[in-house]
N, C-alpha and C positions, 0 to 999 in steps of 0.2 A: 391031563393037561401037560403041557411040556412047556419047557423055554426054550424059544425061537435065536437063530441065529440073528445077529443086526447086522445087516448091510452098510458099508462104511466107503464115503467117496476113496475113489473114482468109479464104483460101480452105476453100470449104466440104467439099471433098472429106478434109479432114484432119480433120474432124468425123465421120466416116463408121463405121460399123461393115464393115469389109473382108468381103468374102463367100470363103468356104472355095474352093482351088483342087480340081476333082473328079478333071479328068486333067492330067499335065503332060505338057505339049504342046509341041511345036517350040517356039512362039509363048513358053510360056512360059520354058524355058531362055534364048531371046533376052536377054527382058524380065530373069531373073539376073543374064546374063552384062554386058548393061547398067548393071544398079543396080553390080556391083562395077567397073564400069569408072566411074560415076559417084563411087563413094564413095572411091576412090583418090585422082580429081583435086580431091576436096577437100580442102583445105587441115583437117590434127587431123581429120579425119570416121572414126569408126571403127564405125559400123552406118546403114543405112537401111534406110527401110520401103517399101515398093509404095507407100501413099497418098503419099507426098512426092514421087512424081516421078509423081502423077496416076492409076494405076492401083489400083483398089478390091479388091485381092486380098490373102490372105493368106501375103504373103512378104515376109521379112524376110534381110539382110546382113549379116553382125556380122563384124568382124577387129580384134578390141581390139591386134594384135600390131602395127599399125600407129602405136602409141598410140606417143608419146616417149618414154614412161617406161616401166619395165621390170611387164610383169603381167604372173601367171599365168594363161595361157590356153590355148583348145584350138585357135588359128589360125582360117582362113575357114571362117566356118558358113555354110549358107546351109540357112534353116528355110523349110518349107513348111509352112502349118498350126499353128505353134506353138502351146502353150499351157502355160500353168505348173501342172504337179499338185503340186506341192507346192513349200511354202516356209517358211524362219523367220527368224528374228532381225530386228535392225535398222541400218539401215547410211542416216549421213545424208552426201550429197556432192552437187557443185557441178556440174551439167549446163547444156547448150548445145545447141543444134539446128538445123542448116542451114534447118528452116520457121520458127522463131524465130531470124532470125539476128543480131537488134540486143541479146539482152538472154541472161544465166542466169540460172539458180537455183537454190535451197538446197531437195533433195526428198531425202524420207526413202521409202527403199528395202527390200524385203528381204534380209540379207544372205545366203542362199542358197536357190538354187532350184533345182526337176528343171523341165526342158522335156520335153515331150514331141512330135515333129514327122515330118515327109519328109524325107528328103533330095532331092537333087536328082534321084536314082534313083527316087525312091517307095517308099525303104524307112522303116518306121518307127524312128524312134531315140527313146529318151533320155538328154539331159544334164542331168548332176547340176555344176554351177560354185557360185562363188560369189564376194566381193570385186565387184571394178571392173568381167569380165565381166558379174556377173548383172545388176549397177544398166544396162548400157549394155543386154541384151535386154532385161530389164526395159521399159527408153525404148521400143526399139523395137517389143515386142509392144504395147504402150499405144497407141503409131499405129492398128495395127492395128483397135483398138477407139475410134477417135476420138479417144482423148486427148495431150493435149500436156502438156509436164513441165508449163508454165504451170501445169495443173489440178492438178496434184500438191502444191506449192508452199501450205506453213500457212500465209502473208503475203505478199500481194501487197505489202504497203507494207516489211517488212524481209525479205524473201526473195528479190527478183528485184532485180537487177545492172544496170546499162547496160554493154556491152562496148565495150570499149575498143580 
């Protein structure tokens, strides 16, 4: 296992539309086993995406349980392919992101979602979450698709934070 470099805007590769993984492959369990060895030693990091430590595929980490605070959650996911079929409500909270790592923001979310995804098997699942998990896959499918909470964010000029 190693820890991955994180990719930090203005890199272009986090702008990217991630391409579908077809087989998982040695290569790619690595590249899993990696992102959660990366996401550990980060300091509060509780999801990453493929595009943040450079590779343009569509896999995502999530362990909110990691989190300080007590949430209800389903423990390490680790999505291949993810996509959100459905969603509702509204859920507005304060995100942060190791490619964004100087600043947060105030992004309004939905407050539950079903994913539909692989596992690391290549079976198909769906999860049905909702709360602090969904806003945190939420973040992290958005990677996926090039975006950064940045873009998410009603106000650049009262929405985003310098960190402290």
């Amino acid at each position: 296992m190693a820890i991955l470099e994180i990719l930090t805007i203005p890199n272009n590769i986090l702008k990217q539309v991630s391409t579908p993984i077809e087989i998982i492959s040695g290569s790619v369990k690595k590249l899993v086993s990696d992102m959660k060895e990366t996401m550990k030693s980060s300091s509060h990091c509780v999801g990453i995406a493929a595009p943040q430590v450079g590779v343009s595929s569509r896999i995502i980490v999530v362990d909110i349980s990691l989190n300080m605070k007590p949430h209800k959650n389903n423990g390490l996911l680790i999505m291949i392919n993810p996509r959100i079929i459905y969603s509702s409500g509204k859920l507005k909270s304060r995100e942060g992101c190791l490619s964004v790592p100087n600043f947060t923001g105030n992004v309004i979310r939905k407050a539950k979602i079903e994913v539909e995804y692989l596992d690391i098997d290549g079976t198909k699942k769906i999860l049905k979450t909702s709360g602090f998990e969904s806003i945190v896959l939420q973040h992290e499918i958005d990677h996926l698709d090039g975006f950064l909470f940045l873009d998410r964010v009603s106000s650049l000029k009262t929405d985003i934070f310098k960190r402290i």
